[in-house]
C-alpha positions, -999 to +999 in steps of 0.1 A: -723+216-662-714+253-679-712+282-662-707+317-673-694+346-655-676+378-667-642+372-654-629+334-638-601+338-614-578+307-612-561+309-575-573+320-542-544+333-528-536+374-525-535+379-560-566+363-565-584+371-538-577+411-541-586+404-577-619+394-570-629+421-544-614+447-566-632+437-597-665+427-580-662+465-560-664+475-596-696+459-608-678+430-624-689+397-619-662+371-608-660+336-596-627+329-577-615+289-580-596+276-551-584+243-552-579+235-519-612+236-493-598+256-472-569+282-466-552+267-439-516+257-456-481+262-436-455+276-448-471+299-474-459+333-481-469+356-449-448+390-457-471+418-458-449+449-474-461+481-463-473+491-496-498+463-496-504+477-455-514+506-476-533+494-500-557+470-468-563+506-457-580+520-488-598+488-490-611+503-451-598+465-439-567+485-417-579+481-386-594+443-389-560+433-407-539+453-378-565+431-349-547+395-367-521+375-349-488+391-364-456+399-357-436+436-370-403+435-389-385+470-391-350+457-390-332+438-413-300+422-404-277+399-413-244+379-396-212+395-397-191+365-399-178+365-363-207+358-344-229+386-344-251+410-369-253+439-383-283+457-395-284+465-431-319+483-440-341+499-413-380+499-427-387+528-402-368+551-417-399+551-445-412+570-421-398+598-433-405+591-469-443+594-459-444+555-456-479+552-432-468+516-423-432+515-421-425+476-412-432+446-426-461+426-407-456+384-406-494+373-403-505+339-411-516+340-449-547+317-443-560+349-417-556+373-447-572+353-473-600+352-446-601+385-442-603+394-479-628+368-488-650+381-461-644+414-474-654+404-513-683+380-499-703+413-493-705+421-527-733+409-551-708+400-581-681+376-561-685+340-560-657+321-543-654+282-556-634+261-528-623+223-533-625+233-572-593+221-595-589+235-624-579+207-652-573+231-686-582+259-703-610+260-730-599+276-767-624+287-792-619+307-821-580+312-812-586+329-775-592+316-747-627+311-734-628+296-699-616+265-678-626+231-672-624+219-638-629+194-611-638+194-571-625+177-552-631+142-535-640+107-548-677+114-566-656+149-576-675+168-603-665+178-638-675+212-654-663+243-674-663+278-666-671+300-695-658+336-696-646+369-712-617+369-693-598+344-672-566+352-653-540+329-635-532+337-599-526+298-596-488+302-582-455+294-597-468+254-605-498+268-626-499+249-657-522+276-677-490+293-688-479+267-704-513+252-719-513+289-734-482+287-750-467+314-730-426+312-729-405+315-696-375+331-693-355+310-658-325+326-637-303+304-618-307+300-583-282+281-561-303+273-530-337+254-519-355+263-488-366+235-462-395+249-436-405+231-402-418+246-366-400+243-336-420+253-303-416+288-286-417+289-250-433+319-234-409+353-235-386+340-262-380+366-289-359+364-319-330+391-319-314+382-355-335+367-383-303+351-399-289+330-372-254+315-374-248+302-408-223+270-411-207+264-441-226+250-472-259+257-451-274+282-432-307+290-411-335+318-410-354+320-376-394+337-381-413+343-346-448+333-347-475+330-324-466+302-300-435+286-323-406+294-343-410+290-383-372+280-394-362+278-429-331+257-433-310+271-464-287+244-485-278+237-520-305+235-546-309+199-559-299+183-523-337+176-508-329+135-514-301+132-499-312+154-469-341+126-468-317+097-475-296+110-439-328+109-417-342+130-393-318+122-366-290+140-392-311+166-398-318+175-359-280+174-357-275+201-386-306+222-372-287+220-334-253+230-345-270+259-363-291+269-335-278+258-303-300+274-284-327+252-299-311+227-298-333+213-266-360+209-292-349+193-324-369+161-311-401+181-319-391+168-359-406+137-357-395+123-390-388+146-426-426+148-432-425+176-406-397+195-433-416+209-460-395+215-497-398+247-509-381+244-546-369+279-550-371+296-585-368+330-600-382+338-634-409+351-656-431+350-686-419+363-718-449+374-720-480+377-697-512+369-719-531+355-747-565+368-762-588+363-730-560+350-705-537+371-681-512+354-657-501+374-628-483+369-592-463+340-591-479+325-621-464+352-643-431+356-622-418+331-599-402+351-569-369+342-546-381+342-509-355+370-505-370+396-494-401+384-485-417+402-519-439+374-531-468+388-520-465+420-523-456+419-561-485+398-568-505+424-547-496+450-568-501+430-604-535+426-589-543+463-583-528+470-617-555+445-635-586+456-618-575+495-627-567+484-662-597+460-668-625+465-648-641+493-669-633+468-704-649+438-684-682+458-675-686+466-713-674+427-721-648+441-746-613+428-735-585+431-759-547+413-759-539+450-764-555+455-732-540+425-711-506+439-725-505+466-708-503+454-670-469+437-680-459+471-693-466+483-663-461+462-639-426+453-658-402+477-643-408+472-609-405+433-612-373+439-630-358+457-604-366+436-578-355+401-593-323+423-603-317+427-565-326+391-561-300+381-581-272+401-569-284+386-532-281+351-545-248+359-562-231+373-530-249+361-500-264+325-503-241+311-532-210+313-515-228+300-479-246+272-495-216+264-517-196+259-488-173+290-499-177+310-475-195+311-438-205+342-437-215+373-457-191+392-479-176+421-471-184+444-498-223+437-491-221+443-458-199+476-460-217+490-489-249+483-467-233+500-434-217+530-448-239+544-473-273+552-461-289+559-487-284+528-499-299+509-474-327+530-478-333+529-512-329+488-511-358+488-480-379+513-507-373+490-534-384+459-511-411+475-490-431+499-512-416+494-549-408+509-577-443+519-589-468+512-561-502+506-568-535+523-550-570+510-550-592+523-575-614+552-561-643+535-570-631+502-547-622+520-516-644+521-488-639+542-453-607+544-450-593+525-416-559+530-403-542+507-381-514+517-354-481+519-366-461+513-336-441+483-339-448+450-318-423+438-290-412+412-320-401+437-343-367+450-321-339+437-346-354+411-368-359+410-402-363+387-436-329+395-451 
């Protein structure tokens, strides 16, 4: 079976799914492939930044987004070293930098995929494909010309995709960069990230993010609706031998680095309740070739550091459809053209994997190296002492270097949520 369509988004997660009701807001047809059938996958990326707060409000889905399940980051903090925490960035003083959202909101990702697919459903030009794996990419005449794919399940079907453009928004595993020939420049990263749930009993709230790191490991603490999402921080490379100790090992480690959770360990019923997340940090040489773009995590593999995954993509996103939706409505899309959104988008990614680095460098390395049990001191006082500083870092992480805004033509009545922070928000953050 061939299809046609104007544009074929691989990847239905934020960067493709604000892809496709940006473009298909602007008279472009699009057809958005998601592998999976549905979006309900733990341990995904669930940071919203305030600049992509911003950007649900000029797409008039504010007030539905602020009605989710979520809870409101404004502080971020980190141990001291001697027991306690400091705070290092304050997101409500954006406030004062005309910031409308000045937090960071923790929300499920499957309920905002939801809510943006709902959103592009209403237009005449989306199609959303679930249960569809793409299997490669279709060349003729030296460019790019569409995908093959597959659904899902035993009698799954085989077909191809044909279009003028087709973009990767298929995560940092996506194999199109590579069946494109696209190069990869890789930064070092010392630590993996393990996720699991423990249960939350009613009135239990999370005063530090960053809880009580131990030497050569240490643990991050995210309050969700009726549990705790814990991310346990060790050593990159280590996940067999972690599975090699057993879970009884593992609920040890987790108790000595919470204690006060300890009463709940037993929830882990064996390590297929810990989930790998194999951290990486790098990017594309370059982002294209003729009729492909890779963007989000495809193009740029992000640290959870921060919490900027999603925002970045968000943002590569809004870039495309301002740069290409006129170019795909007269079917005339250039490699010159798909150039330009990693010019643009360049700087700000720069920056932000920069401050990545210098966070790996001289917070996790020397905890998961077993150098060091808590922060360095030139972090933290460099953090405490000069403001602006802080702010500028919470800038940087929050609203970015060049933030994006939905096309005029893509905007709809403009709805704007409540800024006041929830009861969570009080002294947590994502570090």
């Amino acid at each position: 079976m061939v299809e046609r369509t104007t544009c074929c988004v691989v990847g239905g997660g934020p960067a493709g799914m604000v892809l496709g009701l940006l473009l298909a807001r602007a008279g472009v047809e699009v057809t958005v492939l998601e592998k999976h059938e549905d979006f309900l996958h733990d341990f995904r990326g669930d940071t919203v930044h305030p600049a992509t707060l911003q950007l649900l409000d000029d797409l008039g889905l504010g007030e539905r987004f602020a009605r989710l399940p979520q809870t409101r980051i404004t502080d971020v903090v980190l141990p001291d070293g001697n027991g306690g925490v400091r705070k290092i960035g304050d997101f409500g003083a954006l406030r004062r930098w005309g910031v409308r959202h000045p937090y960071v909101a923790i929300v499920p990702q499957w309920d905002l995929l939801d809510l943006l697919a709902d959103a592009a459903r209403a237009e005449p030009g989306f199609r959303l494909e679930r249960g569809t794996a793409v299997t490669s990419l279709i060349h003729e005449g030296g460019r790019v010309a569409g995908v093959r794919y597959r659904t899902n399940g035993p009698g799954g079907e085989e077909g191809e995709i044909r279009a003028g453009l087709t973009v990767a928004c298929n995560g940092r595993h996506s194999v199109l960069p590579a069946a494109a020939g696209l190069r990869t420049t890789e930064f070092a990263v010392p630590f993996d990230t393990w996720w699991f749930r423990l249960s939350r009993r009613e009135g239990e709230q999370v005063g530090a993010l960053t809880r009580r790191p131990g030497r050569g490991r240490f643990a991050i603490v995210i309050p969700r609706e009726g549990y705790f999402q814990i991310g346990y921080v060790a050593r990159k490379g280590t996940d067999g031998r972690l599975r090699a100790r057993g879970i009884d090992a593992f609920r040890r480690d987790v108790a000595e680095l919470l204690p006060e959770y300890a009463d709940r360990v037993g929830e882990l019923v064996s390590m297929d309740d810990v989930k790998l997340l194999d951290v990486r940090l790098s990017r594309l040489r370059r982002w294209h070739a003729e009729g492909l773009l890779c963007i989000g995590d495809a193009a740029h593999p992000m640290s959870p550091v921060g919490g900027v995954g999603i925002n970045l993509a968000v943002q590569d996103a809004v870039a495309t459809a301002t740069l290409l939706a006129g170019q795909l409505r007269r079917g005339a899309v250039r490699g010159a053209d798909l150039a330009r959104i990693r010019r643009r988008r360049l700087p700000s990614l720069v920056l932000v994997q920069a401050l990545q680095r210098i966070m790996h460098a001289d917070l996790a390395g020397p905890l998961v190296s077993g150098r060091q049990a808590g922060p360095p001191g030139r972090i933290m006082t460099v953090a405490q002492w000069l403001p602006i500083i802080r702010t500028s870092a919470v800038y940087l992480v929050g609203v970015g270097l060049r933030p994006e805004r939905v096309p005029v033509s893509a905007r709809r009545g403009v709805s704007v949520a409540s800024n006041a922070p929830s009861p969570d928000s009080a002294g947590a953050g994502r570090g």
